[in-house]
VEXSERO-82901 format. One record per residue: residue number from 1; x, y, z of N, C-alpha, C, O, CB in turn. Coordinates in steps of 0.001 Angstrom, whole numbers, plus 500000, padded with zeros to 6 digits. Glycine has a CB too. Example, Ala and Ser with C-alpha at 12.3 -4.5 7.8 and 13.67 -1.06 7.14 Angstrom:
// VEXSERO-82901
> num,n.east,n.north,n.up,ca.east,ca.north,ca.up,c.east,c.north,c.up,o.east,o.north,o.up,cb.east,cb.north,cb.up
> 1,513190,494310,507800,512300,495500,507800,513200,496700,507800,514236,496681,508465,511308,495527,509046
> 2,512850,497750,507080,513670,498940,507140,512900,500030,507870,513409,501138,508039,514084,499402,505725
END
This chain:
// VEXSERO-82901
> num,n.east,n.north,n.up,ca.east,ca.north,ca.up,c.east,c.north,c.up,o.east,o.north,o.up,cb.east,cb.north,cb.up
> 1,493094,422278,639815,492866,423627,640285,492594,423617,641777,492083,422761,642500,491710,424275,639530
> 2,492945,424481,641952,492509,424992,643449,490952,425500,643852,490150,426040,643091,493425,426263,643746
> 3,490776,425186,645191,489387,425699,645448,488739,427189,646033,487950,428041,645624,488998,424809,646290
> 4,489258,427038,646782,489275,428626,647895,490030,430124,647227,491127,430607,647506,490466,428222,649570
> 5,489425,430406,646671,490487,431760,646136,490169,431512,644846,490041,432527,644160,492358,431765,646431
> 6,489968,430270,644198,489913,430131,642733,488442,429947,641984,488039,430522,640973,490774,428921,642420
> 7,487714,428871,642881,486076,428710,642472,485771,428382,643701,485324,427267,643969,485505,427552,641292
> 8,485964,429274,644562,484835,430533,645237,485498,431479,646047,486652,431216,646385,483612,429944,646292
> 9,484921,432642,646458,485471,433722,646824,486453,433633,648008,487207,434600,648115,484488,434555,647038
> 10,486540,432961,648628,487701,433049,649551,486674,432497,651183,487065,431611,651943,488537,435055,649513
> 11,485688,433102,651321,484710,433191,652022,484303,431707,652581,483479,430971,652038,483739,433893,651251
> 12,484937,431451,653609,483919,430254,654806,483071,430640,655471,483294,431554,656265,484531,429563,655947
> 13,481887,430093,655363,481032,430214,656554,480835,428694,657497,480955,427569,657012,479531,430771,655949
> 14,480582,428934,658609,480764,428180,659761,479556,428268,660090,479053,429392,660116,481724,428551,660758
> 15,478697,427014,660461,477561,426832,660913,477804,426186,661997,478733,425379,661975,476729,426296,660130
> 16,477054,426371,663192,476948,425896,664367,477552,424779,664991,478289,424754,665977,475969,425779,664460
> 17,476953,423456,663966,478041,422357,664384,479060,422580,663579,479477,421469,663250,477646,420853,664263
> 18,479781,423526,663009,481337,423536,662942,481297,422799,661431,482227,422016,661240,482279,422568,664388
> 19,480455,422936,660478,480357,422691,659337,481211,424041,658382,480931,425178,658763,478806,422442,659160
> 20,482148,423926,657265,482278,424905,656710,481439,424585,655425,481399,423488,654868,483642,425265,656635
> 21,480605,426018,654947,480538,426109,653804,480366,427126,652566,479887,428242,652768,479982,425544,653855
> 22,480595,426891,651830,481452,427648,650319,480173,427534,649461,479256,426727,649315,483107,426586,649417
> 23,480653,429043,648834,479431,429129,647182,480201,428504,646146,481162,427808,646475,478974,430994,646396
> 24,479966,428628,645187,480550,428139,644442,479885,428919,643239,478868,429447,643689,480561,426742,644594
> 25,480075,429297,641512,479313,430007,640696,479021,428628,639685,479815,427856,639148,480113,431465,640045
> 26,477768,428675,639680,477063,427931,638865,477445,427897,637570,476851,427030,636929,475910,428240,638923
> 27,478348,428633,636866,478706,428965,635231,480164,428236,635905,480414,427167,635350,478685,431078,634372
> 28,480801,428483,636600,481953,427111,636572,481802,425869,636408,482543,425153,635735,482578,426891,637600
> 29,480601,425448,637154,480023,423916,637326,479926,423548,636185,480510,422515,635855,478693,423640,638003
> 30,478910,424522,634938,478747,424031,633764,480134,423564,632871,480349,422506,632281,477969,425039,633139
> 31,480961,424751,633011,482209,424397,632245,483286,422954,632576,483890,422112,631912,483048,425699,632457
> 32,483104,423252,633823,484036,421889,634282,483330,421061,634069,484044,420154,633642,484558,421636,635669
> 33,481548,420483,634087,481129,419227,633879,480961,419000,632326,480856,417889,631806,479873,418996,634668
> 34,480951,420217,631653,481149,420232,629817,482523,419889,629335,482683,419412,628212,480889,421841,629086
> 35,483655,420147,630259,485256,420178,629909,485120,418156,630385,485725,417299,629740,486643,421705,631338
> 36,484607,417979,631068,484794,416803,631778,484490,415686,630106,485253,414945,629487,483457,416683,633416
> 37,483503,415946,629958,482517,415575,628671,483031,415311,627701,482932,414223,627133,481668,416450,628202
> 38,483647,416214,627346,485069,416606,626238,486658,416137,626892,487752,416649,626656,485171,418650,626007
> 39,486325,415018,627756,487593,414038,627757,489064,414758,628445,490240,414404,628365,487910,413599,626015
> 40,488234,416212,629317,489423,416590,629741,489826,416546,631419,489371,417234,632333,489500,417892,629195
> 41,490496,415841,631437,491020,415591,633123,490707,416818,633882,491069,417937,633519,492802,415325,633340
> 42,490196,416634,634679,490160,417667,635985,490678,417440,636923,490501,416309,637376,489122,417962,636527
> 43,491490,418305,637610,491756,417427,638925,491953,418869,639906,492540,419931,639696,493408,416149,638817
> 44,490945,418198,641378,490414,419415,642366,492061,418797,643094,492580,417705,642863,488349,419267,643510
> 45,492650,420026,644099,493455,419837,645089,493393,420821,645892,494082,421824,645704,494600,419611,644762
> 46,492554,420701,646929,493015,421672,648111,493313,421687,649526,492981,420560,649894,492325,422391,648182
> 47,493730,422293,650487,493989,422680,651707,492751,422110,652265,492956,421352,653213,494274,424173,651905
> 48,491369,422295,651885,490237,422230,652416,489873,421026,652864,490027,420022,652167,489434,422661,651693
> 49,489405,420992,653952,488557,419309,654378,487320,419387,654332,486796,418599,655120,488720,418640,655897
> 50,486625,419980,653766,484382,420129,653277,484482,419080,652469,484911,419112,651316,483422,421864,652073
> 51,484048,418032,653120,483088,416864,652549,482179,417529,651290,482206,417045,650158,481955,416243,653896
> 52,481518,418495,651588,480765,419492,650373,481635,419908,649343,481146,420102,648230,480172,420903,650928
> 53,482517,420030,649476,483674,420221,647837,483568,418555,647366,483208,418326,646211,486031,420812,648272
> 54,483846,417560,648161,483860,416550,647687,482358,416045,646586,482257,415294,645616,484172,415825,648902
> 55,481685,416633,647112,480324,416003,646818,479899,416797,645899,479292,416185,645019,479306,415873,647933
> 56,480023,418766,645619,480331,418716,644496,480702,418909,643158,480072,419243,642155,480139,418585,644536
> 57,482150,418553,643431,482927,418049,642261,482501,416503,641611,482814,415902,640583,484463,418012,642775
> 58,481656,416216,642731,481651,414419,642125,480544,414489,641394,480479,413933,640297,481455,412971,643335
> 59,479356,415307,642008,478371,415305,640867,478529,416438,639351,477776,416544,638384,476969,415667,641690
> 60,479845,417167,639681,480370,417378,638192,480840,416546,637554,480800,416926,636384,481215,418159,638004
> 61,481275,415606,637627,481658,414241,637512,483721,414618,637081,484313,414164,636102,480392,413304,635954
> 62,484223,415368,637975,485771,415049,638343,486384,414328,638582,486588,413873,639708,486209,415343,638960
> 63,486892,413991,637505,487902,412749,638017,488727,412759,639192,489092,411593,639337,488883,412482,637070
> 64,489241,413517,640165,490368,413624,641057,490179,414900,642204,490521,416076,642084,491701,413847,640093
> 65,489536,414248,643307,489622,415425,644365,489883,414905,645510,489464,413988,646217,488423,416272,644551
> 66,491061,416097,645539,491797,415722,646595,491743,416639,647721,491992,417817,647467,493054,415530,646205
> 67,491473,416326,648883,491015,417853,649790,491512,417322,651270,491217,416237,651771,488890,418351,649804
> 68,492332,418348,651844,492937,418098,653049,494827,418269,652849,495611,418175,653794,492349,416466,653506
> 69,495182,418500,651574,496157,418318,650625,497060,419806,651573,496762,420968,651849,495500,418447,648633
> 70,498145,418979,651781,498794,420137,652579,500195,420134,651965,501072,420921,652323,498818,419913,654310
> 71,500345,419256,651074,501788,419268,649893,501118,419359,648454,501218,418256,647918,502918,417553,649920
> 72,500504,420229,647680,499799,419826,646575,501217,419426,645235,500905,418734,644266,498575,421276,646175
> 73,501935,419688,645307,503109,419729,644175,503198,417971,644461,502861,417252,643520,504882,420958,644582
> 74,503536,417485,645427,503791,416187,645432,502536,415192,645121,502629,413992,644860,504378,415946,646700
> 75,501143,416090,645224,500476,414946,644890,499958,415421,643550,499085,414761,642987,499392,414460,645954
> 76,500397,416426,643054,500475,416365,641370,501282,415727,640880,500900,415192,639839,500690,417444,640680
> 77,502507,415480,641230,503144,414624,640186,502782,413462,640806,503123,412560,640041,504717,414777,639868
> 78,502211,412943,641906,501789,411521,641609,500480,411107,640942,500144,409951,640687,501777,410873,642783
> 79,499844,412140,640718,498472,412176,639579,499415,412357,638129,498870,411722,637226,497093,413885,639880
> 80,500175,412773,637850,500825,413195,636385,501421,411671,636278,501447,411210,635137,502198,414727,636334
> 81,501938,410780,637415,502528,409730,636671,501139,408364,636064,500966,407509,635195,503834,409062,637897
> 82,500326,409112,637504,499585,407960,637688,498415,407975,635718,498160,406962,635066,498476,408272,639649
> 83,498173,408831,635498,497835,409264,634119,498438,409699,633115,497890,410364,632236,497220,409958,634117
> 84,499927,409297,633130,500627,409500,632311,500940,411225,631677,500971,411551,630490,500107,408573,631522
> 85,501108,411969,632674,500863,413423,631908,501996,414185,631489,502108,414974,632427,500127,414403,632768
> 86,502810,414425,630765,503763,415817,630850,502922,416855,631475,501768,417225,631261,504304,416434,629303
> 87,504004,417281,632460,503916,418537,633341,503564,419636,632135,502384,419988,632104,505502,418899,634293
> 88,504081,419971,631559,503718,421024,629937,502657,420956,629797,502123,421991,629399,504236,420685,628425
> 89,502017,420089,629966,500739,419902,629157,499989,420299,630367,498788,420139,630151,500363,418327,628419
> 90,500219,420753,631561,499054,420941,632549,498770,422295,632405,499385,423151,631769,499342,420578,634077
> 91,497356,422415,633342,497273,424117,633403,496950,424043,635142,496571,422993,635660,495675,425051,632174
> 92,497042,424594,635485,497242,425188,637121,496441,426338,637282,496839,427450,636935,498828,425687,637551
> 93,495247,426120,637829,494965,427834,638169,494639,427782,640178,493893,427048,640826,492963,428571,636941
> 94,495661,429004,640668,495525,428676,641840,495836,430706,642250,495712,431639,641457,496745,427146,642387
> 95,496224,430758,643653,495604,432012,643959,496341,432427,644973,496422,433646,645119,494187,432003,644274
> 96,497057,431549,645918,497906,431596,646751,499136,431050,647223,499479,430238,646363,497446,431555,647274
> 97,500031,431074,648201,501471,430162,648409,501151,428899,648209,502027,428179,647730,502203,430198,649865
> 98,499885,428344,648510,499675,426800,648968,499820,426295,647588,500152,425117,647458,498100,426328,649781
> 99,499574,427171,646319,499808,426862,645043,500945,426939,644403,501172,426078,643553,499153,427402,644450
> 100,501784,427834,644619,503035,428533,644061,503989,427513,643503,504482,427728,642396,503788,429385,645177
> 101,504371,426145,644339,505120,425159,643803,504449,424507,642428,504943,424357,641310,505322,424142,644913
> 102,503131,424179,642943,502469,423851,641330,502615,424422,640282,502799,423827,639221,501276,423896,641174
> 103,502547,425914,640427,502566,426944,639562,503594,426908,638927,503523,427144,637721,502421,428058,640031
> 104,504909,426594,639550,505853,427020,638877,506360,425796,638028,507261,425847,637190,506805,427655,639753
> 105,505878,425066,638265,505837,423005,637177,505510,423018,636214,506003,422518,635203,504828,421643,637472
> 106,504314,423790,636414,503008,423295,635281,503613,424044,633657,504583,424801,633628,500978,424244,635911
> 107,503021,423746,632726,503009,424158,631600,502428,425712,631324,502684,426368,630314,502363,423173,630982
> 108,501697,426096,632300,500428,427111,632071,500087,427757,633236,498980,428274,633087,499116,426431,631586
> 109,500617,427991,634509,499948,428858,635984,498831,429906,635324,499062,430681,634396,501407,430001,637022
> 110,497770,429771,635911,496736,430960,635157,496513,431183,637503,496604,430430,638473,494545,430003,633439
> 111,496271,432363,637307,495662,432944,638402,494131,433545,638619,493481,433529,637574,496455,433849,638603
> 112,493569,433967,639546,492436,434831,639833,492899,436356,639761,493971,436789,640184,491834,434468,641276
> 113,491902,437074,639152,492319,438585,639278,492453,439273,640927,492749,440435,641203,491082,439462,638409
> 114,492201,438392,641671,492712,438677,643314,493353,437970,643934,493353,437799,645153,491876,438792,644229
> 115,494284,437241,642719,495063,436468,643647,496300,437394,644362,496462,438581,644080,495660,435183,642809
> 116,497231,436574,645433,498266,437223,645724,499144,437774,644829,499208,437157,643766,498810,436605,646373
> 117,499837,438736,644926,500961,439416,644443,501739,438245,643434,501677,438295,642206,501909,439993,645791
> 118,502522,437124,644248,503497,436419,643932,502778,435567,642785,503058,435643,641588,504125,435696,645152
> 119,502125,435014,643167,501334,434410,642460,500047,434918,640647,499538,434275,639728,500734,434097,643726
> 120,500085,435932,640948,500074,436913,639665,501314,436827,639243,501523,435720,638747,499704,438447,639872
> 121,502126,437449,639231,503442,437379,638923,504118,436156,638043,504774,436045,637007,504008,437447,640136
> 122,503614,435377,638983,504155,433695,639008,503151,433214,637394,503612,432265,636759,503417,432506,641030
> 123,502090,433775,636947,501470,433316,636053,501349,433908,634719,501350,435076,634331,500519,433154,636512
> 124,501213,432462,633957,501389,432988,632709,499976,433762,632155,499991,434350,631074,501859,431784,631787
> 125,498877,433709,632917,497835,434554,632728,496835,435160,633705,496189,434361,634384,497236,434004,631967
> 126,496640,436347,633853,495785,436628,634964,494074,436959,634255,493734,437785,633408,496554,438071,635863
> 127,493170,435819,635101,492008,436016,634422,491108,437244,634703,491280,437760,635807,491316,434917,634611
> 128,490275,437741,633978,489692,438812,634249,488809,439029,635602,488445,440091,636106,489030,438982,633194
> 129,488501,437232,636177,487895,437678,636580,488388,437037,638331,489312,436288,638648,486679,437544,635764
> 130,487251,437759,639241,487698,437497,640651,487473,435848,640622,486963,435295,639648,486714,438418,641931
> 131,487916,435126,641814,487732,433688,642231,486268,434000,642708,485838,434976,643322,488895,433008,643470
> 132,485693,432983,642287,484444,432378,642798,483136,433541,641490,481911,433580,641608,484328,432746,645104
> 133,483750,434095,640697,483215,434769,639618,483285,434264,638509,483227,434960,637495,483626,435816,639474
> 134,483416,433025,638475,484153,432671,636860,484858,432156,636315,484595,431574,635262,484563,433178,636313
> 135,486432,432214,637058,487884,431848,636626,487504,430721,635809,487667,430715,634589,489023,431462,637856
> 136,487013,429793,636445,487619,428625,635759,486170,428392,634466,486280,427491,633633,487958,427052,637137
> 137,485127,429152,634475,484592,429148,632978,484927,429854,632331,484414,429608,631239,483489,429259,632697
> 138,485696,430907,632260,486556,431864,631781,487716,430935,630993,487854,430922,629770,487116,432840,633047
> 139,488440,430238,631854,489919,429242,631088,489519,428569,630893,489884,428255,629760,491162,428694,631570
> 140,488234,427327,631566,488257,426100,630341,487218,427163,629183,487679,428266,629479,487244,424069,631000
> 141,486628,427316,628589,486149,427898,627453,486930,428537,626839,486529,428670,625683,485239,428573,627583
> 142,488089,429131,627054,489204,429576,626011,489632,428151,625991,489897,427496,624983,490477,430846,626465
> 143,489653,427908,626746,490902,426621,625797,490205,425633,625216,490758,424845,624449,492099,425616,626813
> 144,488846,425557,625531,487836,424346,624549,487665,424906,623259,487454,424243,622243,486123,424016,625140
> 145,487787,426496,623335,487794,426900,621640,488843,426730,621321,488783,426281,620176,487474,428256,621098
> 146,490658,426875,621885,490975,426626,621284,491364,425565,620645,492080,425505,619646,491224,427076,621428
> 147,490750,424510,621397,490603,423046,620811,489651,422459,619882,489719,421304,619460,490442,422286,621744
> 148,488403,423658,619466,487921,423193,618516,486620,422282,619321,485720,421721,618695,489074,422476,617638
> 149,486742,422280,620722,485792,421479,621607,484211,422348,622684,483403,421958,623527,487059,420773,622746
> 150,484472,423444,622072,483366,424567,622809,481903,424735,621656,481965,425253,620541,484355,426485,623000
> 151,480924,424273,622160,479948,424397,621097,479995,425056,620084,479644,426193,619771,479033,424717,621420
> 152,480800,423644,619245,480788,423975,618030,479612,424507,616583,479916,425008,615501,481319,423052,617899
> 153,478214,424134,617153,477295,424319,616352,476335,425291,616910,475114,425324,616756,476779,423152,616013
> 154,477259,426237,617724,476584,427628,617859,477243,428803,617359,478435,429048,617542,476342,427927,619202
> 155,476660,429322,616900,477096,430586,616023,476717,431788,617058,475499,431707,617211,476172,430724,614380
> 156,477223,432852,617825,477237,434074,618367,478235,435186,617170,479298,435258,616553,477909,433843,620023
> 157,476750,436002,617489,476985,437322,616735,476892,438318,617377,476220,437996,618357,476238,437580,615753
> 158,477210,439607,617464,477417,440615,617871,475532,441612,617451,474784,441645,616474,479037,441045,617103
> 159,475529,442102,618538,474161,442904,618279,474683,444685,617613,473820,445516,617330,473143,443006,620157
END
């Protein structure tokens, strides 16, 4: 997945010495370090050079972040060979052009509900919710239920 546009709002801030930095929503963190748990590859790729994305995705414990990435399609398929993946089997959630080649590979393009035009378009699902709101605890938790891998020994009922 993508970072900027996808898990978090789009929004850099610039501190004095020329540091950028990004929110991020705490209910993503959980899902990606619970999806991680449950044996499912993650892999960060973005445009971005913040040492702070690096650091953390690592204490989500992500297997693959790649940041500074100014061809992301080419260094997905060298992560897909390097782990053996069919392209089908991936999911992609990204938000802008820098994504669009991925998008159109993958098995699954899911977008942000603010992503660009093309890129909505381009996907096989648009999530309800904005980037940096959710997206990505929104898609991995559909797809851990539908794997049978989302806390299974909780029961939610309706009030």
């Amino acid at each position: 997945m993508d970072v900027d546009g996808v898990l978090t709002n789009g929004d850099i801030l610039v501190n004095e010495q020329g540091e950028q930095l990004r929110s991020f929503n705490v209910k993503d963190g959980y899902a990606i370090q619970y999806a991680v748990k449950q044996n499912v590859l993650i892999f960060v790729i973005t445009g971005g050079k913040s040492l702070g994305v690096v650091k953390r995705f690592e204490n989500l414990g992500v297997q693959e972040i790649h940041i500074g990435v100014s061809d992301k399609l080419t260094l997905l398929n060298t992560l897909l060979l390097k782990y053996d993946i069919d392209r089908k089997d991936v999911m992609f959630i990204g938000d802008d052009m820098p994504d669009y080649a991925c998008m159109k590979e993958v098995g699954v393009a899911i977008a942000p509900a603010d992503a660009i035009e093309e890129i909505k378009y381009l996907s096989d699902y648009v999530s309800t919710k904005k980037g940096g709101e959710g997206v990505a605890r929104e898609i991995i938790e559909k797809m851990l239920k539908l794997q049978d891998k989302w806390h299974k020994d909780v029961l939610v009922t309706s009030i």
